[in-house]
NUKOL-17084 format. One record per residue: residue number from 1; residue in one letter; x, y, z of N, C-alpha, C in turn. Coordinates in pm, whole numbers, padded with zeros to 5 digits. Layout:
<NUM; "A"; <X; Y; Z>; <X; Y; Z>; <X; Y; Z>>,
...
END
This chain:
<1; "X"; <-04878; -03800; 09488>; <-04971; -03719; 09414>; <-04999; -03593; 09495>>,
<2; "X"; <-04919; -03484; 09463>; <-04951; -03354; 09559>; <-05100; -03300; 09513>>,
<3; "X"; <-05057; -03240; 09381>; <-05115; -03165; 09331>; <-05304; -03259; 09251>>,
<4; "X"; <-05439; -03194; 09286>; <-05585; -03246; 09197>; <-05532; -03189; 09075>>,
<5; "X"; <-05587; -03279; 08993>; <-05540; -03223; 08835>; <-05723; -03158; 08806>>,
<6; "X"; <-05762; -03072; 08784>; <-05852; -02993; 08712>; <-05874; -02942; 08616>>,
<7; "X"; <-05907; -02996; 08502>; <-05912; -02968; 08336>; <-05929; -02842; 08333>>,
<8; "X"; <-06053; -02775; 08399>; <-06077; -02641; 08383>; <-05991; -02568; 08458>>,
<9; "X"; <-05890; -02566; 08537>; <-05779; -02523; 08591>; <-05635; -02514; 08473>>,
<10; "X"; <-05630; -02647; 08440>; <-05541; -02643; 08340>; <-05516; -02562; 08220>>,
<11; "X"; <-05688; -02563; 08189>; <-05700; -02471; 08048>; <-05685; -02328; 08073>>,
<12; "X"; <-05710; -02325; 08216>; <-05649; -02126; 08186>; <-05549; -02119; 08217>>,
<13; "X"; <-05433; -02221; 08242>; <-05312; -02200; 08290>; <-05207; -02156; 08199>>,
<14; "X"; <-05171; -02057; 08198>; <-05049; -02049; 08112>; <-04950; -02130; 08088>>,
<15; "X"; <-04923; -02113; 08246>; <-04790; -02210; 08209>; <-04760; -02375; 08108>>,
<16; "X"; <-04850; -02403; 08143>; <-04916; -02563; 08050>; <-04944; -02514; 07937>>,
<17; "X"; <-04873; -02597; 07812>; <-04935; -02596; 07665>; <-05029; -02712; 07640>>,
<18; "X"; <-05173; -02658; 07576>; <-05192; -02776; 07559>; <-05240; -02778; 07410>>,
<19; "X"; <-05362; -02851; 07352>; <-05417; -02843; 07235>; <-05531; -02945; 07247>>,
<20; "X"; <-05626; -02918; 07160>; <-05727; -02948; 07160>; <-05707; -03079; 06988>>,
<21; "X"; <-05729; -03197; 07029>; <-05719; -03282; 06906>; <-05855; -03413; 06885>>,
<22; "X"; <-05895; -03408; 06825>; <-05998; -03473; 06809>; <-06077; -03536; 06942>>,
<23; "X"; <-06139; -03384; 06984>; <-06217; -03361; 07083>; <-06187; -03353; 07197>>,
<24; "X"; <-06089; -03392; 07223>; <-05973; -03432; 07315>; <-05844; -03336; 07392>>,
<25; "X"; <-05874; -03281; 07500>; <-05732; -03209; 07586>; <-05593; -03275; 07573>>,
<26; "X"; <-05493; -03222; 07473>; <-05379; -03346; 07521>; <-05259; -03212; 07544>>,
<27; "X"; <-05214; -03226; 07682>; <-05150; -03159; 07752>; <-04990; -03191; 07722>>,
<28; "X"; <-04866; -03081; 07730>; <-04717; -03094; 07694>; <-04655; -03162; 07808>>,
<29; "X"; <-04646; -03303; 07810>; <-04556; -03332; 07893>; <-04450; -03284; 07975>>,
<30; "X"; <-04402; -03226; 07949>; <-04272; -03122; 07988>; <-04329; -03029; 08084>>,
<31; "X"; <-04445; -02949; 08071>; <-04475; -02861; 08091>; <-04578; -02968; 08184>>,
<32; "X"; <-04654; -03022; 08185>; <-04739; -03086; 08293>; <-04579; -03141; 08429>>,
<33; "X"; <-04455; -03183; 08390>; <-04385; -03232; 08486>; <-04343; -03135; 08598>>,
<34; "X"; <-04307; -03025; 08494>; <-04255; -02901; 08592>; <-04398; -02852; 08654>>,
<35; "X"; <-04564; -02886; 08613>; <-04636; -02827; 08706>; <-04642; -02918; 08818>>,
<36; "X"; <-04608; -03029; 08804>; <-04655; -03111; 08890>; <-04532; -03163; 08999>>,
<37; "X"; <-04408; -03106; 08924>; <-04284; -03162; 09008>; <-04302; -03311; 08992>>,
<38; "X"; <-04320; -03417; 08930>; <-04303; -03514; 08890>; <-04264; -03575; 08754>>,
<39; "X"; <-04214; -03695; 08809>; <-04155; -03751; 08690>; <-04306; -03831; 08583>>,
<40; "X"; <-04293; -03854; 08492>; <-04407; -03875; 08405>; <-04389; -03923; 08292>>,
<41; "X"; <-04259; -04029; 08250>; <-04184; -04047; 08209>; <-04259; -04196; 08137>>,
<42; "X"; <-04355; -04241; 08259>; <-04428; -04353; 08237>; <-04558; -04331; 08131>>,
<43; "X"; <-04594; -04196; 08112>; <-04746; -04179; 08057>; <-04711; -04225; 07908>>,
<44; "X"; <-04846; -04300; 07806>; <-04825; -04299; 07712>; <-04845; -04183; 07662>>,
<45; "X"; <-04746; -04145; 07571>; <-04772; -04011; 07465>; <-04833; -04043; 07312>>,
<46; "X"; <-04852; -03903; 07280>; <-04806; -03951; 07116>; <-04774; -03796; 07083>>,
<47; "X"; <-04711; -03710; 06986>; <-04647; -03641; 06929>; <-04739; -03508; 06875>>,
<48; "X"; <-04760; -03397; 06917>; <-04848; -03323; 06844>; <-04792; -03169; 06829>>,
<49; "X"; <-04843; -03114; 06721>; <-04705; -03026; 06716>; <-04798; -02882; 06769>>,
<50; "X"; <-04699; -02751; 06840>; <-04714; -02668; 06867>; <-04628; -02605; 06840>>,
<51; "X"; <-04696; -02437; 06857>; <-04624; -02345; 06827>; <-04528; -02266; 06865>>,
<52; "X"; <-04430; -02230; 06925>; <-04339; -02162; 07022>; <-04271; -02062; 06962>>,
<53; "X"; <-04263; -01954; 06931>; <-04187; -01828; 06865>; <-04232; -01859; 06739>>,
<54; "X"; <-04300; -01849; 06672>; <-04330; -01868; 06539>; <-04295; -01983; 06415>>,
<55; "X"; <-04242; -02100; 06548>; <-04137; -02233; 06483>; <-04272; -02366; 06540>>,
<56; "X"; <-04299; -02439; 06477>; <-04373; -02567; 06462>; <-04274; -02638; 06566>>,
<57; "X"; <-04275; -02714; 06660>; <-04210; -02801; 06694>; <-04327; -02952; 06733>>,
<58; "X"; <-04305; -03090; 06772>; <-04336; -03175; 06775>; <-04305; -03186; 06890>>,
<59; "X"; <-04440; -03217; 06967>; <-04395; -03252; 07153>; <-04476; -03343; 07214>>,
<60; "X"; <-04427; -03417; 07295>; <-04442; -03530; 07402>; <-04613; -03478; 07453>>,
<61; "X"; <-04715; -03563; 07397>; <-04827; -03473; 07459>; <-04943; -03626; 07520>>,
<62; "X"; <-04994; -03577; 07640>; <-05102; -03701; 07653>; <-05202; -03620; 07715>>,
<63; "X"; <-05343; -03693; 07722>; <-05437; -03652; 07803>; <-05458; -03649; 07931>>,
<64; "X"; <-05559; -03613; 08020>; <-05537; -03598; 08156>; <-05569; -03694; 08214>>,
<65; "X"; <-05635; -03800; 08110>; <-05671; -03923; 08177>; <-05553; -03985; 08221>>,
<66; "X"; <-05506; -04033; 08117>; <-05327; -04080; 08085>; <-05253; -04079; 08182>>,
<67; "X"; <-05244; -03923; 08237>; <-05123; -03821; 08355>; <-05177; -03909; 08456>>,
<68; "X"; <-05332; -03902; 08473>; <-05405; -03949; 08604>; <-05373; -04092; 08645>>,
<69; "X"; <-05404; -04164; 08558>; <-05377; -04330; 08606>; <-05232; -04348; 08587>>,
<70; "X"; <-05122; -04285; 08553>; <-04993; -04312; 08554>; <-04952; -04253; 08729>>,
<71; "X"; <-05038; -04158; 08741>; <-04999; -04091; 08880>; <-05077; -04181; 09019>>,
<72; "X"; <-05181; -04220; 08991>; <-05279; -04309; 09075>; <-05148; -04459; 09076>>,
<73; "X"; <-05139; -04554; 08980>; <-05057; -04631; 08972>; <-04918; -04611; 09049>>,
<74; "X"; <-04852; -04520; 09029>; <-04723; -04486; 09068>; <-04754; -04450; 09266>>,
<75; "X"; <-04829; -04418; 09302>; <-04862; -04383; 09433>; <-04890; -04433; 09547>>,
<76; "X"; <-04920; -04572; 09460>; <-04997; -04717; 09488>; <-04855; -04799; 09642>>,
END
């Protein structure tokens, strides 16, 4: 675990997509791996769609809780 994960860090981050879903931060997998240089392969997801060039796509998305205890577990 290199990197503290910080919600309010995250949300101004560009690089990270995230979205806001029933009340809830759920961050792009993909885009949380390359911030974190880890694999994350273990987190449960579920599917939420975003926008990228003006095209809808469907992406690998979980919360920061999720990232956190998959990363706490794995470190163990």
């Amino acid at each position: 675990m290199n990197k503290n994960l910080k919600l309010n860090i995250l949300l101004k981050d560009a690089s990270v997509h995230k979205i806001q879903f029933d009340k809830e931060w759920f961050f792009d997998l993909k885009d949380m791996e390359d911030y974190l240089n880890e694999d994350l392969s273990e987190v449960e997801f579920i599917h939420l769609p975003f926008k990228y060039d003006e095209e809808i796509i469907e992406t690998k998305c979980a919360t920061l809780e999720d990232i956190e205890r998959v990363r706490r577990e794995n470190s163990k």
